[in-house]
C-alpha positions as CSV (number, residue, x, y, z in Angstrom):
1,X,-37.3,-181.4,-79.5
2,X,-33.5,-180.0,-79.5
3,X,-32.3,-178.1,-83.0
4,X,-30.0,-181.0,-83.7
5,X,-32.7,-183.4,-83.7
6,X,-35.0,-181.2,-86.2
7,X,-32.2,-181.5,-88.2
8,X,-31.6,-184.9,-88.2
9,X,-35.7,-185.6,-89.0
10,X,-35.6,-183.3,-91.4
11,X,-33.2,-184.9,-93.6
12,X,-34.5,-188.2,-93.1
13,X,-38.0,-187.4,-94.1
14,X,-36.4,-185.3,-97.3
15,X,-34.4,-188.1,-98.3
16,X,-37.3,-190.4,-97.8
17,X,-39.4,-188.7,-100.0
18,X,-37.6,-187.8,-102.6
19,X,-37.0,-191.7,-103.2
20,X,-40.5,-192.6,-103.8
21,X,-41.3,-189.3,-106.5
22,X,-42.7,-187.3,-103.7
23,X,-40.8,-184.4,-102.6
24,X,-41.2,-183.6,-98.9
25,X,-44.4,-183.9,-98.8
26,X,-44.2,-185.1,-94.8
27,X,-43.1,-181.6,-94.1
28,X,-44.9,-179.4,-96.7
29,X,-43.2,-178.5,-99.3
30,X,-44.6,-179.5,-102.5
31,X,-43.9,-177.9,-105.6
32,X,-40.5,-179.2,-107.7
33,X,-39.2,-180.6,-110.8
34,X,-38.3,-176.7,-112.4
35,X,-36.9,-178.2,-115.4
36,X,-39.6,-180.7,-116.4
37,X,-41.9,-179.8,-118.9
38,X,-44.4,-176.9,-117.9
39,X,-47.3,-178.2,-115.2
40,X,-49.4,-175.4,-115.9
41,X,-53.2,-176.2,-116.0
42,X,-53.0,-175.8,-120.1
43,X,-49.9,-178.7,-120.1
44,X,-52.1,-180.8,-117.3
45,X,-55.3,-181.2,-119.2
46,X,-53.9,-182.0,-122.7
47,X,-53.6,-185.3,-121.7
48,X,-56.9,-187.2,-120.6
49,X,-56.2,-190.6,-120.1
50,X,-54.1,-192.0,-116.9
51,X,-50.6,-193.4,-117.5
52,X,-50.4,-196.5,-118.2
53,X,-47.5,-197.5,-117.2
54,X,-45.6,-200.0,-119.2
55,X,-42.3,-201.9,-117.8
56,X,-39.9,-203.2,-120.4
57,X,-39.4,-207.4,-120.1
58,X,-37.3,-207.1,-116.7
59,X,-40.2,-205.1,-115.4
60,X,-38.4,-201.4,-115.6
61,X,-40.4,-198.3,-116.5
62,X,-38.9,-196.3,-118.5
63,X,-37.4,-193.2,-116.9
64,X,-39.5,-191.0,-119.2
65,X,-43.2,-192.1,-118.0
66,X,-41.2,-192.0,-114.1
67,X,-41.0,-188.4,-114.9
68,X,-44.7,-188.4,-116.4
69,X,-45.4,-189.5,-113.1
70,X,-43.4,-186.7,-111.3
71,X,-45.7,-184.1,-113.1
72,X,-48.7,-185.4,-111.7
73,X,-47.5,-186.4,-108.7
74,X,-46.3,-182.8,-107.6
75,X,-49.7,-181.3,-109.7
76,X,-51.9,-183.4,-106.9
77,X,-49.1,-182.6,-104.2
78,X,-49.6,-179.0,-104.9
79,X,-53.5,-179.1,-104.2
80,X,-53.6,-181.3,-101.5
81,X,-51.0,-178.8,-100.2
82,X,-53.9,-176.1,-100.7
83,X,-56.3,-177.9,-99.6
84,X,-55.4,-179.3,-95.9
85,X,-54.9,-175.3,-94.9
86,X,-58.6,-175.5,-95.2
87,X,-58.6,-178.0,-92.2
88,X,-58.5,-178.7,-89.0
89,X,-57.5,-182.3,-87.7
90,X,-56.0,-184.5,-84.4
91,X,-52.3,-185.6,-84.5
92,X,-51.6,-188.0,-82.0
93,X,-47.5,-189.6,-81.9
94,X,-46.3,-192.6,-79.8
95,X,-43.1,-193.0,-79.7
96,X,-41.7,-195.9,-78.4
97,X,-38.0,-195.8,-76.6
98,X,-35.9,-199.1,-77.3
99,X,-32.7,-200.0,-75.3
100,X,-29.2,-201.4,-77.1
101,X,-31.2,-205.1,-77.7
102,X,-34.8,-203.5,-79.4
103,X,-36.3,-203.3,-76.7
104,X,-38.8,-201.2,-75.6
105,X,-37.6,-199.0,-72.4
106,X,-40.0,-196.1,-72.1
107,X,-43.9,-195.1,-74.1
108,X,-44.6,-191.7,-73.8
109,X,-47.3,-190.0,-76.5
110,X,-48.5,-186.4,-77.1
111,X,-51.7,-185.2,-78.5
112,X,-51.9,-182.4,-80.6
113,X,-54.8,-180.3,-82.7
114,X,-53.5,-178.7,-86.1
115,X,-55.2,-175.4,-86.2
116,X,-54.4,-172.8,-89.3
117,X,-52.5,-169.6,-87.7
118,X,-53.1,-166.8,-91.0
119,X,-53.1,-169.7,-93.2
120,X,-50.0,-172.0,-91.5
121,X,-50.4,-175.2,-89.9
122,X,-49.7,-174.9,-86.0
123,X,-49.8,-177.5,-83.3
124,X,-52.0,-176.8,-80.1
125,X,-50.8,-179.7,-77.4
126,X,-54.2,-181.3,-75.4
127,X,-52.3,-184.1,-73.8
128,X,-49.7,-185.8,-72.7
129,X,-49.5,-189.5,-72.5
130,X,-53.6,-189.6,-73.6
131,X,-54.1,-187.4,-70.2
132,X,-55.3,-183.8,-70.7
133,X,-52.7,-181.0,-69.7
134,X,-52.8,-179.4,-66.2
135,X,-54.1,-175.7,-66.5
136,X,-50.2,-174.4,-66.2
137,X,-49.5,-176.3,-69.0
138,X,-52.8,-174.9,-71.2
139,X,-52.2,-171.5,-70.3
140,X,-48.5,-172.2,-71.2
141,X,-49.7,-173.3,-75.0
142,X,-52.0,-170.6,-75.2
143,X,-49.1,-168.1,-74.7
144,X,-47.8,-170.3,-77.8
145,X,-50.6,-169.7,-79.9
146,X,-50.6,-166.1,-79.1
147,X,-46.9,-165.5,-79.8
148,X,-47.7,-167.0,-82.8
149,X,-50.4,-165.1,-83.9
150,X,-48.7,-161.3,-82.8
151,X,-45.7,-162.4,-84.5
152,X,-47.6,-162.9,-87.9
153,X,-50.5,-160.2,-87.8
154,X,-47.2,-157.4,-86.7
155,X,-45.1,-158.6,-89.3
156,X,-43.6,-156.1,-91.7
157,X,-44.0,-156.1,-95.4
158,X,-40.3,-156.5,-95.8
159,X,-40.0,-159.1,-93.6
160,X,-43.0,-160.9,-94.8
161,X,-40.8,-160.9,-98.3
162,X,-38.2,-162.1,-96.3
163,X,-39.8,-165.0,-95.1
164,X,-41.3,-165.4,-98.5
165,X,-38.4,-165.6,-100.4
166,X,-36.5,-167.8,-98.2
167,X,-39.3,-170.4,-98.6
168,X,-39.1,-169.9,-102.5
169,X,-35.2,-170.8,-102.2
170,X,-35.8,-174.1,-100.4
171,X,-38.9,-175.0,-102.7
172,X,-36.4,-173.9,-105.8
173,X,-33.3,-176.8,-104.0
174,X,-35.9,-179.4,-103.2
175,X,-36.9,-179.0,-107.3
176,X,-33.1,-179.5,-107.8
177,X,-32.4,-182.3,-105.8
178,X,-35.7,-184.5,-107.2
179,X,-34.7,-183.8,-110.6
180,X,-32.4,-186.8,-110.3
181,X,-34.8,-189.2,-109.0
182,X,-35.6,-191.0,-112.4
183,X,-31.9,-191.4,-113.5
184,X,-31.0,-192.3,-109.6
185,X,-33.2,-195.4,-109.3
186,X,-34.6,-198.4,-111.4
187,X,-38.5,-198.8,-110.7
188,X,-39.8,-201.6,-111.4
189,X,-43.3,-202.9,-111.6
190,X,-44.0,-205.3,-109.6
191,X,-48.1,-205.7,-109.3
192,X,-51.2,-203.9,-108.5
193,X,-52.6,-203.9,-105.3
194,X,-55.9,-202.9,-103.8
195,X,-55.6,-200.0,-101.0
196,X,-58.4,-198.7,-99.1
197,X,-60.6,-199.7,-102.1
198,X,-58.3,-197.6,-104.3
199,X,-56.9,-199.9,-107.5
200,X,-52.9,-199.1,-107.3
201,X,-49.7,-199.7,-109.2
202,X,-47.1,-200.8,-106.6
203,X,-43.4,-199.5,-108.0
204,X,-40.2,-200.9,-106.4
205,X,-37.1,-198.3,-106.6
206,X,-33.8,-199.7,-106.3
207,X,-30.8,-197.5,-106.9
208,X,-29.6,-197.4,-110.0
209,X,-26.1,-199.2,-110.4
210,X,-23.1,-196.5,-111.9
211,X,-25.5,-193.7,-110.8
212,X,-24.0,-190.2,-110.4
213,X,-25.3,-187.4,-108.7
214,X,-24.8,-184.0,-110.1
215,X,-25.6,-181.9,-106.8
216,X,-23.6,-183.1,-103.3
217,X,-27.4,-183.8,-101.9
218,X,-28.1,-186.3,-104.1
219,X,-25.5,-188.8,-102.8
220,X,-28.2,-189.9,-100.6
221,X,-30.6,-191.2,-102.8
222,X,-28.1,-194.1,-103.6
223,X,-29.0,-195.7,-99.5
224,X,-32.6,-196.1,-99.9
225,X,-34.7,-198.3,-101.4
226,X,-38.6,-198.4,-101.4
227,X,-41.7,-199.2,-102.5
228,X,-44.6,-196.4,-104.0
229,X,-48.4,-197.5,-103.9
230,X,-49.9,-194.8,-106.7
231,X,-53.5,-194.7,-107.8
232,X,-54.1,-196.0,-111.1
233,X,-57.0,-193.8,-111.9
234,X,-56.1,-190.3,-110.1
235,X,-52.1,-190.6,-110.1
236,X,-52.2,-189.6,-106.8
237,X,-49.8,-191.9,-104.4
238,X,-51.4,-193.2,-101.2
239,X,-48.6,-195.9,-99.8
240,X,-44.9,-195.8,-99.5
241,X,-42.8,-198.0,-97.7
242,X,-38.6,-196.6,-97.5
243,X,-35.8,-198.5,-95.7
244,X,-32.1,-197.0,-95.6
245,X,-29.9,-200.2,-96.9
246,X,-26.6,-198.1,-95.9
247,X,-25.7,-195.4,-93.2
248,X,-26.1,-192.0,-93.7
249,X,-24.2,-189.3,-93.1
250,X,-25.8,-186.3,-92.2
251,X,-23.1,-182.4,-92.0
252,X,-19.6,-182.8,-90.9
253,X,-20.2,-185.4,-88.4
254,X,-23.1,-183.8,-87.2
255,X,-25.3,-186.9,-87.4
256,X,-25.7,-190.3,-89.1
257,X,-28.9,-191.9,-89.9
258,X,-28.1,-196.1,-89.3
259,X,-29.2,-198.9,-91.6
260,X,-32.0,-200.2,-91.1
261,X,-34.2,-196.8,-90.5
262,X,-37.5,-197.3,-91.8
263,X,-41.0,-195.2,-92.6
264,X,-44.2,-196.1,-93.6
265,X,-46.8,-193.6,-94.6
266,X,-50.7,-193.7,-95.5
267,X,-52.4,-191.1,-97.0
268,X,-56.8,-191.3,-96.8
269,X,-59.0,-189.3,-99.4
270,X,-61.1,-186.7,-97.1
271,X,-64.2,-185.0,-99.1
272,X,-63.7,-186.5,-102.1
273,X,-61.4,-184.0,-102.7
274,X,-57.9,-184.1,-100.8
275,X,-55.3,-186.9,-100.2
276,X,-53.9,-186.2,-96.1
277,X,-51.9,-188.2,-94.3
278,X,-53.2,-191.1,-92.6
279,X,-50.8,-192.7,-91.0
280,X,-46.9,-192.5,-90.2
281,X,-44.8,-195.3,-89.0
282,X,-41.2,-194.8,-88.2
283,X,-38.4,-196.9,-87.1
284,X,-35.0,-194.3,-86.6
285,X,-31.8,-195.2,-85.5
286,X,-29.5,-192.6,-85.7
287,X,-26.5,-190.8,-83.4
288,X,-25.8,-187.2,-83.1
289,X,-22.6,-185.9,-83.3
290,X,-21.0,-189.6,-82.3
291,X,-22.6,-188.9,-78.7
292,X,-26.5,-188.8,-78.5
293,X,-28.3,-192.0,-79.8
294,X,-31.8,-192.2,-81.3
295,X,-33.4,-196.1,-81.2
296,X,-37.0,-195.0,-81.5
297,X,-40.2,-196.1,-83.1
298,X,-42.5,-193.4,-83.7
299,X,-46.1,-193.6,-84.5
300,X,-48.3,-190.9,-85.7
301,X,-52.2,-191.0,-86.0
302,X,-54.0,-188.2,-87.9
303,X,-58.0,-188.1,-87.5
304,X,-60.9,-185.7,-87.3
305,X,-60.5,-183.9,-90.6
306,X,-63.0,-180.9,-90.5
307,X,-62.9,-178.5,-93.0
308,X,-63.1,-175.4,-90.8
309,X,-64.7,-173.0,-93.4
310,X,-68.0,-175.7,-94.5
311,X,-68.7,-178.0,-91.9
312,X,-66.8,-177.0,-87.8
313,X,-68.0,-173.3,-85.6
314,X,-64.6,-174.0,-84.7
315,X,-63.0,-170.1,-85.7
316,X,-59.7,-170.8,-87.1
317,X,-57.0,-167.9,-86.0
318,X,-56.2,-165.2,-89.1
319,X,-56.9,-165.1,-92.3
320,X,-54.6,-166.6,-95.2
321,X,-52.0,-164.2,-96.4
């Protein structure tokens, strides 16, 4: 996958998330909202009852219990965060190439296995197109895997901080830019819904008519719409559903993101203890730099969650920093 391309799926999945209360949870960060009230342990147990959310007569929650919400949301973001380091798990995507009329010109798929690399996530491609790899191309992802693992277990302390820090800035913008989510969007309530035998409120966010964005990023929040699927009992979201209703602009003219581009995400509860993605459904139209065009839909399928410390021999490279 080119650099432009990251780019371009990068801001798309941001955007995406931070409509629906999230943060970019698709991509691992986790922790925002710096100016909300604290979300220390001590401010997250006062309370012992769920939110109850309660819609005024045209069905909008209040902005206050949205931000309620935002607290819990990024307290069980946090932890699930934690959490999926502890396992291993299959990643399979489809992606489906469509022509200038939808339809579908090319299938091509890749199999991965998410392995933890001194306590980061990292890919190990088994197949291409649900064929196993040639042994060129497994030695040629071993190499990967090693590079990997030198890179981290030679690292130097200051460039560990480096690396650290840099992190902590884009955890410290993505806090920034999710601050405006409440005063961006009207939710409304519009039902409960039963998912995976979980008992959910489903919450529609339109954007918020007269909104102003105090931060450039933020302009962006006013082309989505979506809906949120958040578990009554845990607060813990396990649906969304986000469709761009305007084009996007993505850098000078570096790319734009069409109307029309749509994701759907699933999360499943693993253990008893952890909320991990599920399932990922993507519909992206987009052009890079007015010359490259992207008419895709991309499916991605997550399965065999093993918690490699309890119950897999399989020995997961390096040990959490």
């Amino acid at each position: 996958m080119s650099l432009n391309r990251i780019s371009i799926m990068c801001a798309l999945v941001r955007a995406i998330c931070v409509i629906v209360l999230l943060g970019n949870v698709l991509l691992g960060n986790s922790a925002f909202t710096q100016d909300l009230p604290s979300t220390s342990p001590a401010a997250s147990t006062s309370r012992t009852q769920p939110i109850d959310l309660k819609p005024d007569a045209s069905g909008v929650v209040p902005a206050d219990e949205i931000r309620e919400l935002l607290r819990q949301a990024e307290e069980k973001d946090i932890e699930n965060d934690k959490q999926q380091r502890d396992y291993t798990y299959t990643e399979r995507e489809e992606r489906h190439h469509l022509d200038g009329h939808g339809a579908v010109k090319k299938v091509d798929s890749r199999t991965s296995e998410i392995v933890a690399i001194y306590g980061e996530p990292v890919g190990r491609l088994t197949a291409k197109d649900d064929k196993p790899l040639s042994a060129d191309e497994t030695r040629k992802e071993d190499e990967k895997i090693q590079k990997i693992i030198d890179k981290r277990k030679n690292e130097s302390e200051d460039d560990r901080r480096k690396r650290l820090q840099k992190e902590e800035k884009e955890r410290q913008e993505d806090r920034k830019f999710v601050l405006e989510v409440a005063d961006a969007f009207n939710f409304r309530l519009i039902g409960s819904e039963l998912v995976d035998g979980h008992d959910t409120w489903v919450l529609e966010g339109e954007p918020r008519p007269g909104y102003q964005p105090k931060n450039r990023e933020a302009q962006i929040l006013t082309k989505f719409r979506g809906r949120v699927w958040i578990d009554k009992k845990e607060e813990q979201w396990v649906k969304l559903d986000v469709t761009a209703i305007d084009t996007i602009s993505v850098g000078f003219v570096l790319a734009r993101i069409h109307k029309g581009t749509h994701i759907a995400v699933e999360l499943t509860q693993v253990n008893d203890e952890v909320w991990l993605p599920k399932h990922v459904q993507l519909h992206l139209d987009a052009r890079i730099a007015l010359f490259k065009g992207y008419d895709e839909d991309i499916d991605q399928a997550y399965r065999d969650y093993k918690k490699f410390r309890t119950d897999t021999k399989m020995t997961v490279i390096g040990e959490p920093q």
